[in-house]
C-alpha positions as CSV (number, residue, x, y, z in Angstrom):
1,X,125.6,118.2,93.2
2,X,128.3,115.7,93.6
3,X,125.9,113.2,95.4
4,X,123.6,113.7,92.4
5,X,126.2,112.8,89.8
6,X,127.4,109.6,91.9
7,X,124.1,108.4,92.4
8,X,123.9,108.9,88.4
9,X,127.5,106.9,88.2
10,X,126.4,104.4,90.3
11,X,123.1,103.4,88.2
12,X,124.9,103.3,85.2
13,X,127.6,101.0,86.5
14,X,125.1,98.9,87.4
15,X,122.8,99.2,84.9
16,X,126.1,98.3,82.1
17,X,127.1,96.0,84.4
18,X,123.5,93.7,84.0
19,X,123.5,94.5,80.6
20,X,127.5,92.9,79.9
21,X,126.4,89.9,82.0
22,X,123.4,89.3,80.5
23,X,125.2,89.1,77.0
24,X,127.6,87.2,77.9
25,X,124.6,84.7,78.8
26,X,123.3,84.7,74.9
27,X,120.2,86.7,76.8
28,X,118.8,89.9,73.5
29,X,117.7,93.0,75.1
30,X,113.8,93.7,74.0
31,X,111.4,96.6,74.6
32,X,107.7,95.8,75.2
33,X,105.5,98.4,75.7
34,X,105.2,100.4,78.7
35,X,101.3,101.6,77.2
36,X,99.1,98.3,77.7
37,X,95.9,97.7,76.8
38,X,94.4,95.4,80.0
39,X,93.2,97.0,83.0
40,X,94.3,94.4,85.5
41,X,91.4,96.2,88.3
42,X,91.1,98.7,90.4
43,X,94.4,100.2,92.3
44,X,96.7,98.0,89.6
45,X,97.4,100.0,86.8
46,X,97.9,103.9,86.1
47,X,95.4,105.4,83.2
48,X,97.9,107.0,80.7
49,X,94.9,109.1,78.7
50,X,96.4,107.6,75.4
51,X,94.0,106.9,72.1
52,X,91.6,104.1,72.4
53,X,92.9,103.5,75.8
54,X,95.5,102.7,77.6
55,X,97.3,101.7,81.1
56,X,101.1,102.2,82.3
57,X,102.1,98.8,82.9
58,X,102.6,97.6,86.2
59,X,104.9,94.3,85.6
60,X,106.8,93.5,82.4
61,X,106.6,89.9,82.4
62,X,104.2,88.8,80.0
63,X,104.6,91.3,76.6
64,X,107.7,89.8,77.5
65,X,107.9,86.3,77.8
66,X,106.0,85.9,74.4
67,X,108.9,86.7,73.1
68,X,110.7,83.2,73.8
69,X,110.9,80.7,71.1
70,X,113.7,79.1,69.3
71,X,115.3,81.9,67.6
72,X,115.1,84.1,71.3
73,X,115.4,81.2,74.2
74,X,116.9,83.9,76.2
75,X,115.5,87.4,76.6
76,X,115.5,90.4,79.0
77,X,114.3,94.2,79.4
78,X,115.1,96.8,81.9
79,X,112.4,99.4,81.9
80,X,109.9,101.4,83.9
81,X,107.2,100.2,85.6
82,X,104.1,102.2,87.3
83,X,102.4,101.7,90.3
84,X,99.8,103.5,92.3
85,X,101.2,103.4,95.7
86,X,102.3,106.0,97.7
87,X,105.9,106.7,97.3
88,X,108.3,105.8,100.5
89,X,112.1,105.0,100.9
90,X,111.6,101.8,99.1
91,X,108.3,102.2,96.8
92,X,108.0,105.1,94.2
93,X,105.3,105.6,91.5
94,X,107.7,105.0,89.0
95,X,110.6,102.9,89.2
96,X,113.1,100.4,87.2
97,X,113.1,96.5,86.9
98,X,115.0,94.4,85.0
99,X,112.8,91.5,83.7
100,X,114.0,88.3,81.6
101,X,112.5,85.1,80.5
102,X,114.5,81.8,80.1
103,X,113.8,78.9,78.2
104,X,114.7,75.4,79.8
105,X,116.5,77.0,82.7
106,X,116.5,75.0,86.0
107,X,115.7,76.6,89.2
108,X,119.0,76.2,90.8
109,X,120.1,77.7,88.1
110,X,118.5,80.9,87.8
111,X,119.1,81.4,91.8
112,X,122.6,81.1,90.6
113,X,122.7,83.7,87.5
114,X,120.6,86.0,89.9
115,X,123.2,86.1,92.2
116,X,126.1,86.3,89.4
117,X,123.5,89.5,88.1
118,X,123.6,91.1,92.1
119,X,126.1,89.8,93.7
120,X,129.2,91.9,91.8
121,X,127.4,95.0,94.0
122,X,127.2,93.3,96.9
123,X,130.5,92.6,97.8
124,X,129.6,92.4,101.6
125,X,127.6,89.8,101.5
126,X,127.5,85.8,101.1
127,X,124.3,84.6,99.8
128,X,122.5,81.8,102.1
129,X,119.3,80.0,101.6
130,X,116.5,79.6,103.4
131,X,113.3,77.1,102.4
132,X,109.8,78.6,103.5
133,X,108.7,74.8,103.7
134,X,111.1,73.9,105.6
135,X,110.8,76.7,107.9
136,X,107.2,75.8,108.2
137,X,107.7,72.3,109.0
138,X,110.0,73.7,111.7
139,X,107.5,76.0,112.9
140,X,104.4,74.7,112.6
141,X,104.6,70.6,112.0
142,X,102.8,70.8,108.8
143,X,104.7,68.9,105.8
144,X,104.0,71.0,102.6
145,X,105.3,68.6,99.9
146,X,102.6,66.1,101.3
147,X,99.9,68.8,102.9
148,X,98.0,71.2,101.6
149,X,97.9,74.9,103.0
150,X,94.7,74.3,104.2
151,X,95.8,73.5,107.9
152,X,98.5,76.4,107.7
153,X,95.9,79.1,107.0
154,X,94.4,79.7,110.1
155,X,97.5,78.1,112.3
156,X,99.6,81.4,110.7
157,X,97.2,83.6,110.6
158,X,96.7,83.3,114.5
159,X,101.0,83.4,114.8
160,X,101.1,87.2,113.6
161,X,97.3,88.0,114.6
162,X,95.8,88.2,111.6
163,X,91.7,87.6,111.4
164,X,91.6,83.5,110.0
165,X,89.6,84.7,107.7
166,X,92.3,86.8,105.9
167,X,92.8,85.6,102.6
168,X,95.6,83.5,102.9
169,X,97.7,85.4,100.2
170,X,97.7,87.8,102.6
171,X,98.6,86.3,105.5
172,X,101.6,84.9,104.1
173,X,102.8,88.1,102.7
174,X,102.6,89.7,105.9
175,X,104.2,86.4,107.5
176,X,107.1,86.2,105.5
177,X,107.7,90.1,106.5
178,X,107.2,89.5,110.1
179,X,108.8,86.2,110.5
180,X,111.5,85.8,108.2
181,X,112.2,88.8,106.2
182,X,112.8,91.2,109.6
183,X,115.6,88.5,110.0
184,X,117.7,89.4,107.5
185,X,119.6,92.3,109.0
186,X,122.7,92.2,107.5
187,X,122.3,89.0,105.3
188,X,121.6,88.3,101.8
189,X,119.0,85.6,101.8
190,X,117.8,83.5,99.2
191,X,114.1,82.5,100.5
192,X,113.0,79.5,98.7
193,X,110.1,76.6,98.6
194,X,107.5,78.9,98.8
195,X,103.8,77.7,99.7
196,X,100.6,77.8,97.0
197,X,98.3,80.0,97.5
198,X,100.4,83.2,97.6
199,X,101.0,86.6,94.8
200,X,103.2,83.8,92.0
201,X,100.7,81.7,91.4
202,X,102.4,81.1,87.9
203,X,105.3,79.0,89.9
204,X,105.8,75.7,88.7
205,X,104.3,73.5,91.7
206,X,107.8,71.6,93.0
207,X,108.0,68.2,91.5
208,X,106.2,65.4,93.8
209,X,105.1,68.0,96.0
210,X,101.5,69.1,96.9
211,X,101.8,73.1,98.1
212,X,105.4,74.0,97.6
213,X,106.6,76.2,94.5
214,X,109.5,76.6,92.4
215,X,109.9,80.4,93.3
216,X,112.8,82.4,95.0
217,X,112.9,86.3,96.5
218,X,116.3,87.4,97.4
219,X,116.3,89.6,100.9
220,X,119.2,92.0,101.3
221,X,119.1,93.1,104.5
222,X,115.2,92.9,105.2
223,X,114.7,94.2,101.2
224,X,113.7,92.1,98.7
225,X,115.6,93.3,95.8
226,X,115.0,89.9,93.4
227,X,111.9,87.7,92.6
228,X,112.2,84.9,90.4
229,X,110.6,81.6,89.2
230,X,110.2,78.8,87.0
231,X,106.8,78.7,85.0
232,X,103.8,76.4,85.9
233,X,103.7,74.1,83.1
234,X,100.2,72.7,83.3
235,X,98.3,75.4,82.1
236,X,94.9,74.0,83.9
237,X,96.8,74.3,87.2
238,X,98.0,78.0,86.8
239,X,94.6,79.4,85.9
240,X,93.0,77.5,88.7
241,X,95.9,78.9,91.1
242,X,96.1,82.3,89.8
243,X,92.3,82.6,89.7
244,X,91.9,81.5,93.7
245,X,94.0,84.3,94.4
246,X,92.4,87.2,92.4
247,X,95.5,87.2,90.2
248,X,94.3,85.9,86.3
249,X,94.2,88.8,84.1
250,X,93.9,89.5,80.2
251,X,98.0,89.7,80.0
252,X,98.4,86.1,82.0
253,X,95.5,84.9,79.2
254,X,97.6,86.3,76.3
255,X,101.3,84.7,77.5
256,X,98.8,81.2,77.8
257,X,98.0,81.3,74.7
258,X,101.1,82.0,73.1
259,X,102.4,78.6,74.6
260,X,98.8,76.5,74.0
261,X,99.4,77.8,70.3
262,X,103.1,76.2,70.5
263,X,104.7,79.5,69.7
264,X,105.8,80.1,73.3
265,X,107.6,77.3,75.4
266,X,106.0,75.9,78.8
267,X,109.3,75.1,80.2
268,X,110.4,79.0,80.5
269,X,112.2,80.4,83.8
270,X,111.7,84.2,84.7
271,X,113.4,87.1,87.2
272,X,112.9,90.6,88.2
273,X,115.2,93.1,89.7
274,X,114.3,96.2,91.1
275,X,117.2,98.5,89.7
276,X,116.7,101.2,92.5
277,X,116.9,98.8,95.0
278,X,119.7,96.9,94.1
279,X,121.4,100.6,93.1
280,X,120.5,101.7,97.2
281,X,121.7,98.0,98.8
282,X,125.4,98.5,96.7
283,X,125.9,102.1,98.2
284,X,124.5,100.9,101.5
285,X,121.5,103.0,101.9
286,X,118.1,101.8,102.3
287,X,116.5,104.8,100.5
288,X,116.1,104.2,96.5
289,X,114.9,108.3,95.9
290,X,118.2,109.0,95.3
291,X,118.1,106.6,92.0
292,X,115.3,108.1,90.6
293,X,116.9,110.3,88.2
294,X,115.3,114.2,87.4
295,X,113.0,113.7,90.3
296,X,112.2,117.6,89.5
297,X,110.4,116.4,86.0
């Protein structure tokens, strides 16, 4: 039992640990229901059999960020979150992310309080960085902040053998594992300047740049324990983006219309971190089942 109870010790150190920091940051805790009403599609959401209908959220980000205005520029959650995926050393059905919204915070910035969040369990490692765009300038001659992806596509797809007609969402998913993630052996990475077109598509398109986005995933040692971004501000441009790739739902539509009604900010900044993950990297396992409290339940 005493692995149990220090598996227990070591979520709530981390877990009080977010929470101090976070306060310390003028950021107010917030719960947002974990029932939703949208049913983002097929294979995205759990049913919960509630009255009138209802789905186990998937993300918390948008019951969320509605939640920042003037009197809350700074908010946060750590809940659970469903998926229907088959559970594995890193994926469970049911898991814990931290979530929080930022108003008017700069992307160096919130790369920087990410790693003041992580960093205090990760005492072996020092964070570098690492720009996708740059990497595929390197790697493929094609200049993202003047090109658009178009060219990439099928020059990628044919790098890891995927068919070119692969949506390219995909292809760079499976890209970034392949060629840059599987890197990161013993390393915490900060991958940055990620092309358009992939699963963020409400990223704030860099400034003076055609395909690159304002978005960040931390890689511990080939895991990505952190995602974060700051939010597309042309409203026109994130429905068109997030659209493209299959990703515009009813919640994305509500958080819109909470900033075209004013009541929301545009300029907001948002991170996730994946609490069972971060709990396995700062004990040095790469196996999260031991986090997941009362697995017997």
């Amino acid at each position: 039992m005493s692995a149990l109870f220090d598996a227990i010790r070591t979520k709530a150190h981390v877990l009080r640990s977010l929470r101090a920091l976070l306060h310390e940051e003028g950021f107010t805790e917030l719960v947002t229901p974990v029932a939703r009403r949208a049913d983002l599609g097929p294979g995205r959401r759990v049913p919960a059999g509630l009255h009138g209908g209802r789905y186990l959220r998937a993300m918390i980000g948008p019951a969320l960020r509605v939640n920042v205005g003037t009197d809350l520029p700074r908010v946060y959650e750590i809940g659970p979150c469903f998926r229907p995926e088959l559970p594995d050393a890193l994926h469970a059905p049911e898991f814990t992310m931290l979530d929080l919204y930022a108003a008017e915070l700069r992307f160096d910035d919130l790369i920087d309080l990410a790693w003041r969040l992580v960093g205090p369990h990760l005492p072996h490692y020092a964070p570098e960085r690492l720009s996708v765009a740059e990497h595929v300038l390197d790697a493929f001659g094609i200049d993202l902040h003047t090109e658009p992806i178009d060219r990439l596509h099928p020059r990628m797809a044919a790098r890891i053998g995927a068919d070119a007609a692969e949506p390219f969402r995909d292809v760079l998913g499976r890209y970034i594992a392949l060629e840059l993630e599987a890197r990161t052996a013993g390393r915490a990475v900060f991958l940055t300047d990620y092309p358009a077109g992939g699963d963020e598509p409400c990223a704030r398109l860099a400034a003076g740049t055609v395909a690159v986005l304002e978005r960040f995933e931390l890689i511990v040692d080939g895991i990505e324990l952190v995602h974060g971004y700051t939010d597309e501000t042309d409203s026109a441009a994130f429905t068109e983006r997030a659209k493209a790739v299959g990703l515009y739902d009813d919640e994305q539509q509500l958080a819109l219309d909470a900033v075209t009604a004013g009541s929301v900010p545009a300029d907001t900044a948002g991170l996730g971190i994946g609490i069972e993950r971060l709990c396995a990297a700062s004990a040095g396992l790469r196996d999260i089942t031991p986090f997941l409290q009362s697995p017997q339940f």
